[in-house]
C-alpha positions in Angstrom: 0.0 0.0 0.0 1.1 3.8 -0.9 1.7 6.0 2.4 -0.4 9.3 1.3 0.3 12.6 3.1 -3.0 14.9 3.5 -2.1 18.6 3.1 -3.1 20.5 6.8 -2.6 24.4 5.4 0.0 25.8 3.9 3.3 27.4 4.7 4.1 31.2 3.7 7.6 31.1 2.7 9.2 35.0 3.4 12.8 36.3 2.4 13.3 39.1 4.1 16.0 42.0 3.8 17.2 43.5 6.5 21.1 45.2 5.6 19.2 47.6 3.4 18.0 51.4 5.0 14.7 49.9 5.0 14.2 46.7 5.1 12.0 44.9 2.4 10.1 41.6 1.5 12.6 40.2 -1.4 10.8 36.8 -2.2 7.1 35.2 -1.2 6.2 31.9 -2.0 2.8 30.2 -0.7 3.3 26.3 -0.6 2.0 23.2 0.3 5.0 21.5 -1.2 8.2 20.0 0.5 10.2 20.6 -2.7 9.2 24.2 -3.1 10.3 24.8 0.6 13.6 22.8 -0.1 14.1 25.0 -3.1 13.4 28.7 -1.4 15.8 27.6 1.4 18.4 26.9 -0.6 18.2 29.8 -3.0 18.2 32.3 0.0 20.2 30.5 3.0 23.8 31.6 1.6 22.7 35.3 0.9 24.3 37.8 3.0 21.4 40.3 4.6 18.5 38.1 4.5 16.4 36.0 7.3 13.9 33.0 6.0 10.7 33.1 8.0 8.5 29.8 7.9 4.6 30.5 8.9 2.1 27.4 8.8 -1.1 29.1 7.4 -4.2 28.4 9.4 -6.3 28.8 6.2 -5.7 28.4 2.3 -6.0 32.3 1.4 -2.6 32.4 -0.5 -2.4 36.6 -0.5 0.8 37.9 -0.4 2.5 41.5 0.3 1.2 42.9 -3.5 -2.3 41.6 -2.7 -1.5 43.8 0.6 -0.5 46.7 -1.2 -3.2 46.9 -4.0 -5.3 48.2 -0.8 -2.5 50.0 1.4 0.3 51.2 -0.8 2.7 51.9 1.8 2.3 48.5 4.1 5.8 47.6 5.9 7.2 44.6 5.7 7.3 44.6 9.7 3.6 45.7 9.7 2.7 43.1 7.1 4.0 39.9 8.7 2.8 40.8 12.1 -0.4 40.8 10.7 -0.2 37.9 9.8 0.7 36.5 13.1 -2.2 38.5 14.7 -4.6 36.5 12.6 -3.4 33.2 14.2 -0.7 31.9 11.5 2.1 30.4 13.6 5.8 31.1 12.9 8.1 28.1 12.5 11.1 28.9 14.5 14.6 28.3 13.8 14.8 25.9 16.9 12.5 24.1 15.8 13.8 23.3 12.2 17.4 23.0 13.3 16.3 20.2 15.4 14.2 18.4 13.0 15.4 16.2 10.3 14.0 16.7 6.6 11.4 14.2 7.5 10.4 15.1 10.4 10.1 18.6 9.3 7.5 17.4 6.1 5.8 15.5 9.0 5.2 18.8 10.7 4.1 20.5 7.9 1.7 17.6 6.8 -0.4 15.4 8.3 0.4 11.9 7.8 -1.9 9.4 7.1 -1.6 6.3 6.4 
């Protein structure tokens, strides 16, 4: 028999620049997908200036900061993820990843089913 993985949320995948004057959302991804998390780590981790944040979604609206700013122009990147953490999305913290093993971390981020 196959082992299946059912899909819980999603994870909002943020690259965020912080050695510029002000600092500025560089890439989004929305996912649901262990390879496109693989991927945006690995295209970011070496870069000098950035942090990766990890949020598990607690619903499938996949907006991102330019959905943000077609209603508020001006929306921080500061005031835009903390909104998003007010509305019950919970950050995946470096502890926790550095302690998990790939597996373990696509457990997390799914729930397995057998």
């Amino acid at each position: 028999m196959k082992e299946k993985f059912e899909i819980k949320n999603y994870i909002k995948l943020i690259c965020l620049r912080l050695d510029h004057y002000e600092s500025f959302i560089e890439d989004e991804v929305n996912t649901d997908c262990i390879s496109d998390i693989n991927d945006f780590v690995i295209k970011h981790r070496n870069e000098e200036g950035v942090k990766i944040l990890m949020i598990e979604m607690r619903d499938m609206r996949m907006t991102t900061i330019k959905d943000v700013k077609n209603y508020i122009q001006n929306v921080h990147a500061f005031d835009y993820i903390r909104g998003l953490i007010n509305s019950g999305n919970k950050p995946i913290t470096a502890e926790q990843v550095d302690q998990m093993s790939v597996g373990e971390i696509a457990t997390y981020l799914l729930d397995y089913k057998k």
